[in-house]
Structure formats: structure tokens, C-alpha cells
N, C-alpha and C positions, 0 to 999 in steps of 0.2 A: 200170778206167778208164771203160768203158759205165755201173756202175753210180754214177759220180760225176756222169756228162753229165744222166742220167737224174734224180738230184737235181737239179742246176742249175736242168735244165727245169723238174721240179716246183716249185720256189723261183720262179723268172723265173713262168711261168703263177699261181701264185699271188699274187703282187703284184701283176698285170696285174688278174687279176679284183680283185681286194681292193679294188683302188684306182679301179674303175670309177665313178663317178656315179650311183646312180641318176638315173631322168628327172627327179624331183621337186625332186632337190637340184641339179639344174643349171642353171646362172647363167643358162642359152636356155632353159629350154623351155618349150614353147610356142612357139618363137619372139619370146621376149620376153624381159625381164631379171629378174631376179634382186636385192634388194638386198645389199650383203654390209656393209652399218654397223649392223646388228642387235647389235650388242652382241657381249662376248667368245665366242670358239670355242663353247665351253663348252656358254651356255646359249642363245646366238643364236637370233632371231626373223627371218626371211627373210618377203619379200614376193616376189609375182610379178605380173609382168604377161605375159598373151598375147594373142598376136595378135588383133583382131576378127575375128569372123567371122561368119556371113547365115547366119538358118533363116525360112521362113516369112515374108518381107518384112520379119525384125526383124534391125537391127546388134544382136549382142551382144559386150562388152567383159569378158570374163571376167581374173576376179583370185582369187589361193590365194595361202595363209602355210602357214608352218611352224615351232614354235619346235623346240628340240632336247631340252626340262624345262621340267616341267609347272607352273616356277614362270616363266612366260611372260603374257605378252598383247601382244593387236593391237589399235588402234584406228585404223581408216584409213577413208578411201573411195575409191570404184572410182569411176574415171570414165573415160566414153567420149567421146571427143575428136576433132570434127574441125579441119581443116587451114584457114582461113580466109585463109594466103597471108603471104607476109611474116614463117614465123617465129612465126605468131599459131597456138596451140591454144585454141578454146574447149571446152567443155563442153555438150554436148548431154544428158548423162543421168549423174546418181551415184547411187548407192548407198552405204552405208557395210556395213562389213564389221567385225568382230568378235568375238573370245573370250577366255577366260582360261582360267588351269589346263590340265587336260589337254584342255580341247578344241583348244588350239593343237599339239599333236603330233600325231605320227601314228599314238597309239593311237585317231582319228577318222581314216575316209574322206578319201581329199581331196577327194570331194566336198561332204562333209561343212564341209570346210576353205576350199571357193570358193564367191567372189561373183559377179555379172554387173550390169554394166551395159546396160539394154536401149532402144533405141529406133528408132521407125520408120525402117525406112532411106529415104537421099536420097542422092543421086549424092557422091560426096567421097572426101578422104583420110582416112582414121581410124586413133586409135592408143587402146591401153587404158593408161591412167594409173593408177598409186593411190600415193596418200599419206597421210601420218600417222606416228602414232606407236606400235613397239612398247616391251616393256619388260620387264627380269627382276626379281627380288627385290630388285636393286641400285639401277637408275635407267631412266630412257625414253630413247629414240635417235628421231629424225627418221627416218624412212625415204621414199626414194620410189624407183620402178619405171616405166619405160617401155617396150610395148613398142614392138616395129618398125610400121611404118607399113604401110598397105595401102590399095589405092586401091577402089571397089567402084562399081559404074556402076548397080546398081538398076536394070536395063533390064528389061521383060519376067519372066520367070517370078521366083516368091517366091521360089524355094528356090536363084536363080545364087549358085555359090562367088565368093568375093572374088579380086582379082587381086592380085599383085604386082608 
């Protein structure tokens, strides 16, 4: 009987780990989203947006993909977005971001794999946006990513963290 529990256990702990998430493949991280209209299971192309964040007196608006096969591409841009009130995002700073083949997996870095939207910071809300289009050997998907919002006051020193 102990050595059946003991199975059990091993069965239950190994699906628990199995089925964990890496960070990269989670729909938050960063703090931000996720797309999940990247195309079938399979060969899917995911976008992310994370959170902005303050280095040096600069907002930066960072964005990463990831397809799942290396018959993949991203064509998007990254933008970083403030809150102008009302509902209203505009765009302070894009970038465009893309690859094909295997640079959209993660036989590359993910740093390899992210972009940044960069500009001077000013007092506001800000969120990282990106849009566009990925695609597999079959057809292109619309994708877009937002992340969560953050508010950031610019006061005094270059390097203050941003607030939530």
C-alpha cells in the first residue's frame, strides 16, 4: 500500500511540474499579455507586451514573440503609449520588431527575441502596445498585446521605478 501512495505521489508531482508554464510562455509575464490568436497549437506565434519601465530618464516599452517552428514569422511594432484621458492611447515612440525562421523560436535568446520602445520620460500613464501580424507556412493572424498600465511621475532622480 505505501508503495502505491508513493507512486501516486510521483504521478501527481510529475504533472504538476510538467505542466507548469515557463515564464516566457505565460499569458502575464511581464506583467503584460500575451496574444493567444497566433495561429493553431501547433505552430503558433505569441506576442508580448510588458510592463514599461524607467532606466536613466528613458520610458522604455519593451515587447518579445515566440513562435513554436521555425516555419514562423513576426511582423509587428512595439509601441509605447501614453494615457491622454478619455479612453484615448496615443503613441509616443514605435519601433517595429521582426523575424522569420528560426529566429522566432527559442533556439534565439529572448533577448534576442525583444524589442523596446524608447522615449524621454514625462509625467503620465503608460502602457506597452504591439501590433501586427504573425504567420506560419499556412496563413497570417492579426495579433495584438497590451500590457497593464503604470503610472510613472518623472520627478527628480533618472533612475525612480515606476509606480503602480
Amino acid at each position: 500500500m505505501k508503495a502505491l501512495l508513493v507512486v501516486v505521489a510521483l504521478v501527481l508531482f510529475a504533472v504538476f511540474v510538467v505542466r507548469q508554464p515557463d515564464a516566457e510562455s505565460s499569458g502575464t509575464a511581464g506583467r503584460g499579455t500575451g496574444t493567444d490568436d497566433g495561429g493553431p497549437l501547433g505552430s503558433r506565434c505569441t506576442v508580448f507586451a510588458d510592463v514599461p519601465t524607467m532606466r536613466d530618464g528613458q520610458l522604455i516599452g519593451p515587447a518579445r514573440f515566440r513562435c513554436a517552428k521555425e516555419n514562423g514569422g513576426v511582423d509587428v511594432t512595439v509601441s509605447l503609449q501614453i494615457d491622454e484621458g478619455k479612453g484615448r492611447w496615443v503613441s509616443v515612440e514605435q519601433t517595429p520588431m521582426g523575424a522569420t525562421g528560426v529566429d522566432t523560436t527559442k533556439k534565439r535568446s529572448e533577448r534576442e527575441r525583444t524589442a523596446f520602445a524608447t522615449a524621454d520620460c514625462r509625467p503620465g500613464t503608460y502602457r506597452t502596445f504591439v501590433g501586427g501580424t504573425v504567420s506560419n507556412d499556412e496563413r497570417s493572424f492579426r495579433v495584438e498585446a497590451v500590457s497593464d498600465r503604470v503610472t510613472v511621475p518623472c520627478a527628480g532622480a533618472s533612475s525612480a521605478p515606476a509606480k503602480r
